[in-house]
C-alpha positions in Angstrom: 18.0 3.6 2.2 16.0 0.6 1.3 12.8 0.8 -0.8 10.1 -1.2 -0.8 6.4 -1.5 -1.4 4.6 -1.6 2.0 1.9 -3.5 3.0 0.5 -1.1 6.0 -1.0 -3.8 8.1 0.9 -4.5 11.0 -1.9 -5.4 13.4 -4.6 -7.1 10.8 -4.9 -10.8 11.1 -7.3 -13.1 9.2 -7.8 -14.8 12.3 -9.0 -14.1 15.9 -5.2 -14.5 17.3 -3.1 -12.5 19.2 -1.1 -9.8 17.1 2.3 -10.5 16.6 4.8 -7.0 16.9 6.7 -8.9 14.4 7.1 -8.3 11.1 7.0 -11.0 8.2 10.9 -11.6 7.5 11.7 -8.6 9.4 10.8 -6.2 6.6 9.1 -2.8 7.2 5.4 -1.8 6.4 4.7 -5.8 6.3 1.5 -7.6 7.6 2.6 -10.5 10.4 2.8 -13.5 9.8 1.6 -16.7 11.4 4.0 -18.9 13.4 6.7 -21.0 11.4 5.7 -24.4 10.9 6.0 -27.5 8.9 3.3 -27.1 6.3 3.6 -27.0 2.8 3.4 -24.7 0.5 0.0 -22.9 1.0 -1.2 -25.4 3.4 -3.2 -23.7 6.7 -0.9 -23.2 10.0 -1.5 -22.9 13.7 -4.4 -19.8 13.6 -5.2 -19.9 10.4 -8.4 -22.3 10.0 -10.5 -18.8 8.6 -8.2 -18.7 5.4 -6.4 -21.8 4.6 -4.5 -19.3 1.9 -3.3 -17.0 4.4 0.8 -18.1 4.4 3.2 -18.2 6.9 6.4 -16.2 7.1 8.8 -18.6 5.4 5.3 -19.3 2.5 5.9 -15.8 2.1 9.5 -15.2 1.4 9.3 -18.3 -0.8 6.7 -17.3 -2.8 8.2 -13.8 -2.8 11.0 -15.2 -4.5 8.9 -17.5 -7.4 6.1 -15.2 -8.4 5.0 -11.7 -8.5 3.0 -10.2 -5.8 -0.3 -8.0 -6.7 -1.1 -4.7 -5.1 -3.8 -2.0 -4.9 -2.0 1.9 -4.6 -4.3 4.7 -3.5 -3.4 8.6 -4.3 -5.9 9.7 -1.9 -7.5 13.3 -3.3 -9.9 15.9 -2.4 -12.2 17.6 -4.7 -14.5 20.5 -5.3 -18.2 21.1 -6.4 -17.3 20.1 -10.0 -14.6 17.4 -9.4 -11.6 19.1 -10.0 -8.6 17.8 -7.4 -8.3 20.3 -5.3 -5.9 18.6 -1.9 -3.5 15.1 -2.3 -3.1 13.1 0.9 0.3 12.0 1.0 1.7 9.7 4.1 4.3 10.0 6.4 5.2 6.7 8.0 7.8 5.8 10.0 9.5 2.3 9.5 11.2 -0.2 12.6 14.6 1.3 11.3 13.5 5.0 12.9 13.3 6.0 9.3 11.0 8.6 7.7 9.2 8.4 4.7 6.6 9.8 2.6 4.5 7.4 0.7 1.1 6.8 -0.7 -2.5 4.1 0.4 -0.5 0.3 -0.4 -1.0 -3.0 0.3 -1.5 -6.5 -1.2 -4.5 -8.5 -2.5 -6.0 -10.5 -0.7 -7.1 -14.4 -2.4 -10.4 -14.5 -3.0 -10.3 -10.7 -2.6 -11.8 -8.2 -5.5 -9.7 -5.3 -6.4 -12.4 -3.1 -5.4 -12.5 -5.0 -1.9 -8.9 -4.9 -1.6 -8.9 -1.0 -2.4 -11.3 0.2 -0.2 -9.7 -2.3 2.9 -6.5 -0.7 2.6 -7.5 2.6 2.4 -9.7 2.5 5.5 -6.4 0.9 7.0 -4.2 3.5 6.7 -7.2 6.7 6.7 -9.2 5.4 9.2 -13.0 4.5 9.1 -14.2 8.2 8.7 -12.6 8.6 5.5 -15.1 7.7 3.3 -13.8 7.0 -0.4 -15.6 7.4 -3.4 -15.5 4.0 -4.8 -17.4 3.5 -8.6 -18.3 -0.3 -8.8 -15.4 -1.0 -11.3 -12.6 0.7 -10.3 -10.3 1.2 -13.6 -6.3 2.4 -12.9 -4.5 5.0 -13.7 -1.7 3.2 -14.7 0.3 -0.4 -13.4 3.4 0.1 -11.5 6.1 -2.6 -11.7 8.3 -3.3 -8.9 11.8 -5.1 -9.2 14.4 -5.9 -6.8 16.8 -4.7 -8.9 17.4 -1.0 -9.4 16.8 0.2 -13.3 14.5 -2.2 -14.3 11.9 0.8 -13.9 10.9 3.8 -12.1 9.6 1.3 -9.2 12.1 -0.2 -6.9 10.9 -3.0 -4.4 14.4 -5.0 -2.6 12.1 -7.6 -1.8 10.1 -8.4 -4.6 8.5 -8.3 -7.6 5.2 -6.6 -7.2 2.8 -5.3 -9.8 0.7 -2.3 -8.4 -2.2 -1.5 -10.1 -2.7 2.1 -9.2 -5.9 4.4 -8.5 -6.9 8.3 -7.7 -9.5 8.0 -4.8 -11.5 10.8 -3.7 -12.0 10.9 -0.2 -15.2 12.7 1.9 -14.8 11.9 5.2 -12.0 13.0 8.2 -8.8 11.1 7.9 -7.1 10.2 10.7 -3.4 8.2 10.1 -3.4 4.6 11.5 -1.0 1.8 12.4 2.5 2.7 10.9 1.2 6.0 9.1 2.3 9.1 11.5 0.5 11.4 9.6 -1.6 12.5 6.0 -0.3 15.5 4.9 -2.9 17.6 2.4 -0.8 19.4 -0.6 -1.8 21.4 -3.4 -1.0 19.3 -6.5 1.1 21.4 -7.4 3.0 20.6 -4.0 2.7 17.3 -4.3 4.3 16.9 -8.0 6.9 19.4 -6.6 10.7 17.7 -6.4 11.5 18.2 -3.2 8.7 15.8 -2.2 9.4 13.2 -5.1 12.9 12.9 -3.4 11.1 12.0 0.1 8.8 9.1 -1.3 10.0 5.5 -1.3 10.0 2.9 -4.1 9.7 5.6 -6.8 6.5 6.7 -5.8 6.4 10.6 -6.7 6.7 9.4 -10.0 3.3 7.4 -9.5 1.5 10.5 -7.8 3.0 12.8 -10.9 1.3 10.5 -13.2 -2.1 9.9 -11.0 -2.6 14.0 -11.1 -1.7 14.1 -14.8 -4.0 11.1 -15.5 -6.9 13.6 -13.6 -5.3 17.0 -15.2 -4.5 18.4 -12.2 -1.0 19.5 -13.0 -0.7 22.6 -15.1 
């Protein structure tokens, strides 16, 4: 099955256009693109006057194969009185291929967007507006994943790209309720979460990243 790391926007546009069902280069969890054109590299499209750095489909899959691609990963928690995790939100999605995944909060930075901007977007994408995470004004990672087309390189596996993740614990308050391609948030102890028989269910490597998000917040005993 392939692997990759999603971008959970299917519907969001950074214009006032139409939303395209398609997805960019017909890969799963990706934002649409605008229409092809003829434009350059970078250069604004049909639609997309608001953010002349927004890229096409084709901009995309070339610049996919040039340079690596930066992303924000949430492991959405719960806590108690004193702090302590307590509940991990892990996804369910389901990809155009009828396929069934677990997986964590993902998506790409924006330009012009701060990783604190991009973190909390994302996260409201895929838990709704009610989920209210705790943000600090400089969010620091856990750790930065590294994504590689090519199996082995490390525990992250992308057939796309090459992405660098950087990767963050974030305490939610509020109800979450899945949107766009996310089915479902299912709340584990961490304990669950860490277990192997949900490890084996995440794409891309990713119950390796929520294993080391709960041991970077010593919640695995």
């Amino acid at each position: 099955m392939a692997v990759r790391t999603p971008d959970p926007e299917p519907g969001d546009r950074d214009d006032d256009s139409p939303r395209d069902p398609l997805r960019e280069g017909g890969a799963p969890f990706d934002r649409p693109g605008h229409p092809l054109g003829g434009s350059s590299f970078g250069s604004p499209v049909s639609g997309s006057a608001q953010n002349p750095a927004w890229l096409s489909e084709v901009e995309l899959a070339e610049a996919r194969r040039r340079l690596p691609m930066l992303y924000v990963e949430a492991v959405p928690v719960r806590t108690d009185g004193v702090g302590a995790v307590t509940e991990v939100g892990i996804l369910l999605r389901a990809t155009p291929l009828g396929e069934i995944t677990r997986t964590i909060v993902s998506g790409r930075v924006r330009y012009g967007e701060t990783v604190r901007d991009a973190l909390f977007r994302h996260v409201e994408n895929d838990l709704g507006p009610m989920a209210f995470p705790l943000l600090p004004p400089q969010p620091v990672p856990f750790t930065v994943a590294e994504y590689f087309p090519i199996p082995g390189v490390s525990a992250f596996h992308d057939d796309r790209q090459h992405a660098v993740s950087l990767a963050f614990v974030v305490p939610v308050s509020g109800t979450c309720e899945p949107r766009q391609d996310a089915l479902e948030v299912t709340w584990m102890t961490p304990q669950e979460a860490a277990s192997d028989a949900v490890s084996a269910e995440m794409e891309g490597g990713r119950g390796t990243l929520v294993r080391l998000a709960l041991a970077s917040v010593g919640a695995l005993r």
